[in-house]
VMD Tcl script that draws the C-alpha trace (Angstrom):
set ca {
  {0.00 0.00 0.00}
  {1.44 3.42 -1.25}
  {1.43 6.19 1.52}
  {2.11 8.63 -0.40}
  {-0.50 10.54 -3.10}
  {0.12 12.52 -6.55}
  {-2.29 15.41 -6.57}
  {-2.38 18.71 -8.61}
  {-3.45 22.23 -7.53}
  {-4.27 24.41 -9.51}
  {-4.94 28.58 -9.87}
  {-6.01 30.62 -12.92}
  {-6.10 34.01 -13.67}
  {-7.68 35.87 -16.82}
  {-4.11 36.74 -17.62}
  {-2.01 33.16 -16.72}
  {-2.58 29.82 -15.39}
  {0.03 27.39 -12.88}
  {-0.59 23.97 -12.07}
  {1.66 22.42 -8.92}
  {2.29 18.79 -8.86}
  {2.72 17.66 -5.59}
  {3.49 14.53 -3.30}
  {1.45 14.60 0.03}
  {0.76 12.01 2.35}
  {-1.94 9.16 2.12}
  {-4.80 10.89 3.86}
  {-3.69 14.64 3.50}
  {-6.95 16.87 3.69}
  {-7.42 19.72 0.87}
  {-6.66 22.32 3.08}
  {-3.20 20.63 4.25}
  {-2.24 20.13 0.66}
  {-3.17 23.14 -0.73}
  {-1.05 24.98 1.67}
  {2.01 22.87 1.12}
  {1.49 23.25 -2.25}
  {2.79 27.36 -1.81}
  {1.06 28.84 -4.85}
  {0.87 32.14 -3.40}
  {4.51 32.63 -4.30}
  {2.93 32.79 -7.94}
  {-0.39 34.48 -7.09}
  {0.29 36.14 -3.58}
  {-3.51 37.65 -3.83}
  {-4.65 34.33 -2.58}
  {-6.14 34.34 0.90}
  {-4.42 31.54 2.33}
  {-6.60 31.18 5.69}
  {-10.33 30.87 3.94}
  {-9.51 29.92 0.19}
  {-12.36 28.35 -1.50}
  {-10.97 24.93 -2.66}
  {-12.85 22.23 -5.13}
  {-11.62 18.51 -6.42}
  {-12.51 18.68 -10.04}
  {-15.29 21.02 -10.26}
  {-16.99 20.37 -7.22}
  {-16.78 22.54 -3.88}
  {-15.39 20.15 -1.28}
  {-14.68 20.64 2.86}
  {-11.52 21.98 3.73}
  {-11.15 18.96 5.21}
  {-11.94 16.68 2.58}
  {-9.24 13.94 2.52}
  {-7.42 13.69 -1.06}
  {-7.11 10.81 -2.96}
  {-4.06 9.62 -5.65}
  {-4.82 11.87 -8.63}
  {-7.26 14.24 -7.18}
  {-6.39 18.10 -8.39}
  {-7.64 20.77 -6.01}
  {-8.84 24.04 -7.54}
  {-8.66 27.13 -5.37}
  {-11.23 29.38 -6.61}
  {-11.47 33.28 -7.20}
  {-13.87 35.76 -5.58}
  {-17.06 36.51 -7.67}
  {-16.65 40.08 -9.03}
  {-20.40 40.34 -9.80}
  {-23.52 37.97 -8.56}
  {-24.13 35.27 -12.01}
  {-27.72 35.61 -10.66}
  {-27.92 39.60 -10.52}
  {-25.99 39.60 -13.81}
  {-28.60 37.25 -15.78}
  {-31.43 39.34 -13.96}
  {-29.78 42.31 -15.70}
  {-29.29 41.00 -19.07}
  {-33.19 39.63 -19.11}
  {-34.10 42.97 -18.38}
  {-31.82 44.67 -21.21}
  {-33.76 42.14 -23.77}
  {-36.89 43.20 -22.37}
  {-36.60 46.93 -23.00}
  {-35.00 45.93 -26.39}
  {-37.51 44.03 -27.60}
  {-40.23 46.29 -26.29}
  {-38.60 49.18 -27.88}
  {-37.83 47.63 -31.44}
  {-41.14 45.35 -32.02}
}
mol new
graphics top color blue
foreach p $ca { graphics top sphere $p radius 0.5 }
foreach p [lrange $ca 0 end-1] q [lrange $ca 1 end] { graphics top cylinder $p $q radius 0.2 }
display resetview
């Protein structure tokens, strides 16, 4: 039985992208691993004490125990609400359509 686990973590900007391989051991949680991983030396704007982590997609526990192959995303901040935005944008085609039909 391997104790040790291959993960990834990842960050991505609109401007550049880095992906850290890393070793951890068997039963490292996200949180652990994401911190050892020391992307902030890339993207020091990360808030290393409440990031917002997910395994492939998915929003997972900060203590959420990794698995061999797993790849934690650390997530931005929303700039703008998706919900608020798509309210605004329903509204624009309103008036648009009201004014031009």
């Amino acid at each position: 039985m391997n104790s040790r686990t291959m993960i990834e973590v990842a960050y991505a900007t609109p401007e550049r992208q880095q992906i850290i391989e890393l070793e951890v051991k068997q039963g490292t949680s996200v949180f652990d691993a994401f911190r050892q991983s020391n992307i902030d030396q890339f993207f020091p704007e990360i808030d290393l004490e409440h990031p917002e982590l997910g395994v492939f997609g998915k929003i997972v526990p900060a203590d959420y125990k990794l698995v061999d192959g797993d790849r934690i995303e650390v997530y931005r901040p929303l700039i703008a609400d998706p919900k608020e935005v798509r309210r605004q944008r329903a509204a624009k085609g309103l008036k648009t359509r009201k004014g031009g039909g």
